[in-house]
Backbone as a printed PyTorch tensor [residue, N CA C, xyz], in Angstrom:
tensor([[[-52.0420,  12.3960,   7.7540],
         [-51.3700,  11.1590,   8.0500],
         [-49.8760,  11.3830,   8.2450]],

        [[-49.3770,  10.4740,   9.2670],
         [-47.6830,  10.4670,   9.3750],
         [-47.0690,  10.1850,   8.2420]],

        [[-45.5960,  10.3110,   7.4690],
         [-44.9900,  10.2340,   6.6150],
         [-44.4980,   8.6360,   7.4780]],

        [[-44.8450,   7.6590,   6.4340],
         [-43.9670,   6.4330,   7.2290],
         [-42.3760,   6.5740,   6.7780]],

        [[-41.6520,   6.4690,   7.5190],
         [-39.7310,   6.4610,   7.8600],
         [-39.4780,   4.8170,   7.2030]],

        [[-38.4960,   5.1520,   6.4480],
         [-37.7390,   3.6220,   5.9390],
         [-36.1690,   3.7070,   6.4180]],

        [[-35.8290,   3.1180,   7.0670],
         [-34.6950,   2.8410,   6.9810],
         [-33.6510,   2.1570,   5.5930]],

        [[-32.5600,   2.9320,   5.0100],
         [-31.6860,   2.9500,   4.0170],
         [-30.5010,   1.6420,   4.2600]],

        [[-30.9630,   0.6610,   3.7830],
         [-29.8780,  -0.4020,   3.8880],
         [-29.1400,  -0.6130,   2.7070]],

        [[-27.5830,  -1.0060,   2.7980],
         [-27.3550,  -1.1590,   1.3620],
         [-27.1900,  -2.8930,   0.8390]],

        [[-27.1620,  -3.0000,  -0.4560],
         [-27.3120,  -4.1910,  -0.9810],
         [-25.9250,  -4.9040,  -0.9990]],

        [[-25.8160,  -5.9820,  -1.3450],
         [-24.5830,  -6.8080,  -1.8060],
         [-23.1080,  -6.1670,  -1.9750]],

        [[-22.6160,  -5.8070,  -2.8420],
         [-21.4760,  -5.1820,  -2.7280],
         [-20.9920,  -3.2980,  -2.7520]],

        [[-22.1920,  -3.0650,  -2.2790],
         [-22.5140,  -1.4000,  -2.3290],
         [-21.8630,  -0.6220,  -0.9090]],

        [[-20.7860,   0.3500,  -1.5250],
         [-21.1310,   1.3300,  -0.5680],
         [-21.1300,   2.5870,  -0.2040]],

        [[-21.8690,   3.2200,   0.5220],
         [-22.2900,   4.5930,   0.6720],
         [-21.6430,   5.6100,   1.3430]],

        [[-20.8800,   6.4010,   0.7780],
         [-20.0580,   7.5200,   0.7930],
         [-20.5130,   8.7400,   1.3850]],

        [[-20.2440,   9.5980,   2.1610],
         [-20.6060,  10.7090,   1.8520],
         [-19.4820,  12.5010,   2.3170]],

        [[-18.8000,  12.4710,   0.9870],
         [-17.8730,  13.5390,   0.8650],
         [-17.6740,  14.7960,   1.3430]],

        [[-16.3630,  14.8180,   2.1650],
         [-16.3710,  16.3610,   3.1640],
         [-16.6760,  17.7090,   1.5700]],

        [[-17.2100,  18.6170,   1.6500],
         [-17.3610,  19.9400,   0.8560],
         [-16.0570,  20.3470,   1.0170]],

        [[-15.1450,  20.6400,  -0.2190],
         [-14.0260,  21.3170,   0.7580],
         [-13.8830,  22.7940,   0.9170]],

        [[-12.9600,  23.3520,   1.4670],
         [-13.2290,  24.3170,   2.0920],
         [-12.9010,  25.6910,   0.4360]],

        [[-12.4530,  25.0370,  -0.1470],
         [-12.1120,  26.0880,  -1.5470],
         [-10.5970,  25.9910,  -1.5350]],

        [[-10.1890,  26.9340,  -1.6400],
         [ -8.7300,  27.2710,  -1.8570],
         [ -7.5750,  25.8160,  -0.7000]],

        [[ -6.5920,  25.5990,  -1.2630],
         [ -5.9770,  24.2910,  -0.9660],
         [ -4.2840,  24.9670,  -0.8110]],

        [[ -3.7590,  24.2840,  -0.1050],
         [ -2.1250,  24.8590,  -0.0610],
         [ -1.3240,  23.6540,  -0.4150]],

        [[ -0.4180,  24.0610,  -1.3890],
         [  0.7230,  22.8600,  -1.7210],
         [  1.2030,  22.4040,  -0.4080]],

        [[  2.1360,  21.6030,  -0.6160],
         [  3.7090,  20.9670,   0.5260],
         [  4.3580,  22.0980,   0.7070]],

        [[  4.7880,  22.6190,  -0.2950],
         [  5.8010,  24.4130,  -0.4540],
         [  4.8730,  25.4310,   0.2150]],

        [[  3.6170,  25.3990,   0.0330],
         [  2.8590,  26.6180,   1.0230],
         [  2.4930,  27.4500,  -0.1110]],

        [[  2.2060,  27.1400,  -1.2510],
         [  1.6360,  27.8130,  -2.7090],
         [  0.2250,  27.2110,  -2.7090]],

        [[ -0.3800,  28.6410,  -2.3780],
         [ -1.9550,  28.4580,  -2.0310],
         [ -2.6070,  28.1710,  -4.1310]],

        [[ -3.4860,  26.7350,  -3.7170],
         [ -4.2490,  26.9280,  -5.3300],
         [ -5.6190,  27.3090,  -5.0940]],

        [[ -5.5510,  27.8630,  -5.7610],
         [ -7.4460,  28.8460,  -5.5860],
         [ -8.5560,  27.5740,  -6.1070]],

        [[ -9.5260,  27.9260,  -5.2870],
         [-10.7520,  26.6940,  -5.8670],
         [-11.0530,  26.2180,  -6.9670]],

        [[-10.5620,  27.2630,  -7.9480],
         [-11.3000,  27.1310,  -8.7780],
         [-10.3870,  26.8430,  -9.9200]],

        [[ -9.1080,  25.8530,  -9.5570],
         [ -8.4830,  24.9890,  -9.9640],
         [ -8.9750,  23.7150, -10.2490]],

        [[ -9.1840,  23.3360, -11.4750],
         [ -9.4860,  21.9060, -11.6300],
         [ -8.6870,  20.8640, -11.4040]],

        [[ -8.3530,  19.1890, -11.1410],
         [ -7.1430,  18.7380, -11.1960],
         [ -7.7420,  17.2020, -11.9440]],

        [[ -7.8150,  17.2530, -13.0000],
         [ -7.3340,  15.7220, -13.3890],
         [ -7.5150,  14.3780, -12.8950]],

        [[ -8.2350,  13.9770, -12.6880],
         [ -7.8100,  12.2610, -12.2330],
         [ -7.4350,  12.4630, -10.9490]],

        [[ -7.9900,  13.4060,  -9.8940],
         [ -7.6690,  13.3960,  -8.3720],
         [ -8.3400,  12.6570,  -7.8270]],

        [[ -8.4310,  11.8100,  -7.1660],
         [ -9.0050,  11.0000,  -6.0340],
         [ -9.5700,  11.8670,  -4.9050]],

        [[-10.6560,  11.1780,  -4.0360],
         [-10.6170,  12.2580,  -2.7310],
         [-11.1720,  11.2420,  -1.8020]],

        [[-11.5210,  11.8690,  -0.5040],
         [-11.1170,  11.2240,   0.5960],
         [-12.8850,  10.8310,   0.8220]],

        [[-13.7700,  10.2550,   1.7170],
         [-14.8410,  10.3030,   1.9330],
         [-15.2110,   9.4470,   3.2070]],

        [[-16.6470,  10.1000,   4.3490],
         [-16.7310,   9.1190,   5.2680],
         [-17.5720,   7.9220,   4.4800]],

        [[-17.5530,   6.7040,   4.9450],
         [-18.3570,   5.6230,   5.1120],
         [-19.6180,   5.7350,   5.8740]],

        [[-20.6060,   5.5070,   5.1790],
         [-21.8120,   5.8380,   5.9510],
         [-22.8630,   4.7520,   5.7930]],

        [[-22.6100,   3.7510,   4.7030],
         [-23.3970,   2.6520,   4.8880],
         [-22.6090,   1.6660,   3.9940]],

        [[-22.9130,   0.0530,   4.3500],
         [-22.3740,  -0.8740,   3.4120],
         [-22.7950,  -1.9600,   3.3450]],

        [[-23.0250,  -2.8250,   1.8400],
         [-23.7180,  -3.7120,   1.6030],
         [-23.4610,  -5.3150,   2.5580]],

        [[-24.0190,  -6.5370,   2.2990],
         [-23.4970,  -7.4700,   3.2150],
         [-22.8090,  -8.0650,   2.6170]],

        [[-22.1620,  -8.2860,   1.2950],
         [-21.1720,  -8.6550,   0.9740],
         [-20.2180,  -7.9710,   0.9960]],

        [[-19.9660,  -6.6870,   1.1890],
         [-18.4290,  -5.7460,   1.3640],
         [-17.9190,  -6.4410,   2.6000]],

        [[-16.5430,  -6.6580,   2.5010],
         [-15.4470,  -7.6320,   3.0170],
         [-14.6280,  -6.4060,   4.1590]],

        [[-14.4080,  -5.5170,   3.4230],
         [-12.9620,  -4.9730,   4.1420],
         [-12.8290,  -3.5840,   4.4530]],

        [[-14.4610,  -2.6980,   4.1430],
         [-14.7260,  -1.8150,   4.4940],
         [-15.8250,  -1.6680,   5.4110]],

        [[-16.0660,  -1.3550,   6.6650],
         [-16.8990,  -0.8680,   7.6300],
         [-17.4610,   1.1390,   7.7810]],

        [[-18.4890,   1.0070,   8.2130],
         [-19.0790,   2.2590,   8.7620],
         [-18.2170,   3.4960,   9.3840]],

        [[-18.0080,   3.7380,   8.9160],
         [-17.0540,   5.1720,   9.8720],
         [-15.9240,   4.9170,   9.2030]],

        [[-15.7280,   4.5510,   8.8960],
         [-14.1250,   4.3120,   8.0530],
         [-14.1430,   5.2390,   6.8980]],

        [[-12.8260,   5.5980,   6.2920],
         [-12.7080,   7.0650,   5.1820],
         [-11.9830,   6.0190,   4.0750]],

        [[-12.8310,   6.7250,   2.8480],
         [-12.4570,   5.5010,   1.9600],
         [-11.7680,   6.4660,   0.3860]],

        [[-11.1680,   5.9000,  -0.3670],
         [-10.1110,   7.0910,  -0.9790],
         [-11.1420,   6.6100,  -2.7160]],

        [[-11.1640,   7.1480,  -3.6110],
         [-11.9970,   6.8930,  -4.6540],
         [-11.7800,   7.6130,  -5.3530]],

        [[-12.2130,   7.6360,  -6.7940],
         [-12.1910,   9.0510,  -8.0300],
         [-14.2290,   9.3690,  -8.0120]],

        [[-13.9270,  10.2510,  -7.7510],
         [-15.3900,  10.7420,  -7.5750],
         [-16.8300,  10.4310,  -9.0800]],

        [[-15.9010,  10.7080, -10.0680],
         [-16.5610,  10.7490, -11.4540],
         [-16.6950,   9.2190, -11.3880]],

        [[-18.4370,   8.9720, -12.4610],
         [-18.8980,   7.8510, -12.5830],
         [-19.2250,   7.0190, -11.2800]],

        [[-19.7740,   7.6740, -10.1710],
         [-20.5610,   7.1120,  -9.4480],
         [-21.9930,   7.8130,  -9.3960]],

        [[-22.4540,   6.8590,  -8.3020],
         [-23.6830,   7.6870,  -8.3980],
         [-24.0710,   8.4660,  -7.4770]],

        [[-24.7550,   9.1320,  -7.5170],
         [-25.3600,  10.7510,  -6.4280],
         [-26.7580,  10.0610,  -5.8210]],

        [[-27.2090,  10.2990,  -4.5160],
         [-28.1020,  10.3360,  -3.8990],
         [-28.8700,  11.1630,  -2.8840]],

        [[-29.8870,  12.0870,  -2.9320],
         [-29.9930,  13.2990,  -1.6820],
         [-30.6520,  12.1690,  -0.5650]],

        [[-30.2800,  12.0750,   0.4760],
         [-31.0460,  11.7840,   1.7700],
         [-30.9280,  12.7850,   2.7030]],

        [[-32.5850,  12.8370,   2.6400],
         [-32.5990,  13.7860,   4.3640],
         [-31.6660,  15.5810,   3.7430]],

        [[-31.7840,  15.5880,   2.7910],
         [-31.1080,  17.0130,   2.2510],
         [-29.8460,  16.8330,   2.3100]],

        [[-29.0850,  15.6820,   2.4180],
         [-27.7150,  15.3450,   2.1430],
         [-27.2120,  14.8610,   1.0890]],

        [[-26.1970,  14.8320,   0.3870],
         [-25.5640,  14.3360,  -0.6180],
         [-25.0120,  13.5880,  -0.2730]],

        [[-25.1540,  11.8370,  -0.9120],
         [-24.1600,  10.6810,  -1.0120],
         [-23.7070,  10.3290,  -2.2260]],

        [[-22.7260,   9.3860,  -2.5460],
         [-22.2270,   8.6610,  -3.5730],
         [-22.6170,   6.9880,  -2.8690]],

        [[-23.1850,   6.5890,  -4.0660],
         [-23.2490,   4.7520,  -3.7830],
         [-22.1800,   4.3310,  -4.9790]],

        [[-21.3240,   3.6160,  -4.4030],
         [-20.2420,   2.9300,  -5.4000],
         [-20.3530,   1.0010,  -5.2280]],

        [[-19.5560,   0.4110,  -5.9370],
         [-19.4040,  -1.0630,  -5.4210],
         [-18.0720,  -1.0940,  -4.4980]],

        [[-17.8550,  -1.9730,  -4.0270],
         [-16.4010,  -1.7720,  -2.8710],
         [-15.2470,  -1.9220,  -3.8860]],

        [[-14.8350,  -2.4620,  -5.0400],
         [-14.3100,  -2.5600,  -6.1930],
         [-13.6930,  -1.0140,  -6.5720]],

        [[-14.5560,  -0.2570,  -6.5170],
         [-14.1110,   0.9110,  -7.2630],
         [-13.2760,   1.8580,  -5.8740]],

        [[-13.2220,   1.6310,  -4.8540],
         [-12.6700,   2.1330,  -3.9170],
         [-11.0870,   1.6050,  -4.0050]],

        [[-10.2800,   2.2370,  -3.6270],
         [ -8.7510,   2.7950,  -3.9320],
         [ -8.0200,   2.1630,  -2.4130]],

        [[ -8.4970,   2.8080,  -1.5810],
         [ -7.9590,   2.9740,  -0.3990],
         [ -8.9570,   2.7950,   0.9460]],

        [[ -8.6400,   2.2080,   2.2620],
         [ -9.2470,   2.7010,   3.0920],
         [ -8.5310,   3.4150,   4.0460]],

        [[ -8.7390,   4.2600,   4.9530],
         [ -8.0640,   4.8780,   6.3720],
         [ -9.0790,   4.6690,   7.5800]],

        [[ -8.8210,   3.3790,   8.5940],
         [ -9.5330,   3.2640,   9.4140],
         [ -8.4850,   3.5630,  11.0190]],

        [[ -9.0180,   3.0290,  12.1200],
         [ -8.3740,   3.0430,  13.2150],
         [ -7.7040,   1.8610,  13.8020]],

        [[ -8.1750,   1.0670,  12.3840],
         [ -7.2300,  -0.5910,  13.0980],
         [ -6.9050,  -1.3990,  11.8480]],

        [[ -5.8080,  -0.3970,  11.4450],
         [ -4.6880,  -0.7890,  10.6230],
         [ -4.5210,  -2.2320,  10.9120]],

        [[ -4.6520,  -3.1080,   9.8710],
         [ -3.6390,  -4.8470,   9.6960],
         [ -2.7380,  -4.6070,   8.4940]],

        [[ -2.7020,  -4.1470,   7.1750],
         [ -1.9340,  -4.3470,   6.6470],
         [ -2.1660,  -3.0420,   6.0460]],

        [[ -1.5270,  -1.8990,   6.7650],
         [ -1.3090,  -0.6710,   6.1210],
         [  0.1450,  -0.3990,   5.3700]],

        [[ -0.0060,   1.3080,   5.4300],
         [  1.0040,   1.3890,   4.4770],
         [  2.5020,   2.4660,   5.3330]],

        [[  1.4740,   2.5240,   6.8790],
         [  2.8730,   3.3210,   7.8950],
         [  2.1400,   4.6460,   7.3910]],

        [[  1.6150,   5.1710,   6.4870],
         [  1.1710,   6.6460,   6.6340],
         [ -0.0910,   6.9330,   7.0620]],

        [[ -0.5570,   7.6400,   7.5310],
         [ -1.4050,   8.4460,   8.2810],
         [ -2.3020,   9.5870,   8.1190]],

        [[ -3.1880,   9.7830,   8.0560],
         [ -4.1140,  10.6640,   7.6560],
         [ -4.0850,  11.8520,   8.9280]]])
């Protein structure tokens, strides 16, 4: 028998993340390379938008959304790794049609 396919919708104020791997080693502003395997504290990181509930207001699909990674949740689809958060716990967005940004730029 065929495997029946579901399509992944998200609920009410949910939404679905899914975080670039980074590449390891990172370079300051000064050009002082930190090796991967530097931990940092309370860093935030960057992530695409890949799905969102029908009550999220101010975040859309494709849009990169800024967050603290710890205390969300993990999901494999399709052999991929996501985070599902509420739109609440998101920090920041970086889209392509700035209304009330902040002048900086990704």
């Amino acid at each position: 028998m065929a495997e029946a396919k579901f399509e992944v919708q998200m609920l009410h104020d949910r939404v679905m993340v899914r975080v670039e791997q980074e590449s390891g080693e990172r370079r300051s502003s000064g050009g002082i390379v930190i090796p991967a395997t530097v931990q940092q504290a309370n860093r935030l990181v960057w992530a695409e938008v890949c799905g969102v509930g029908h009550h999220v207001r101010t975040v859309k699909v494709g849009d990169r959304a800024l967050f603290h990674p710890d205390d969300q949740f993990e999901v494999e689809i399709q052999g991929q790794d996501f985070l599902v958060m509420r739109e609440r716990d998101l920090h920041a967005v970086a889209n392509e049609r700035p209304e009330h940004g902040t002048g900086l730029y990704l």
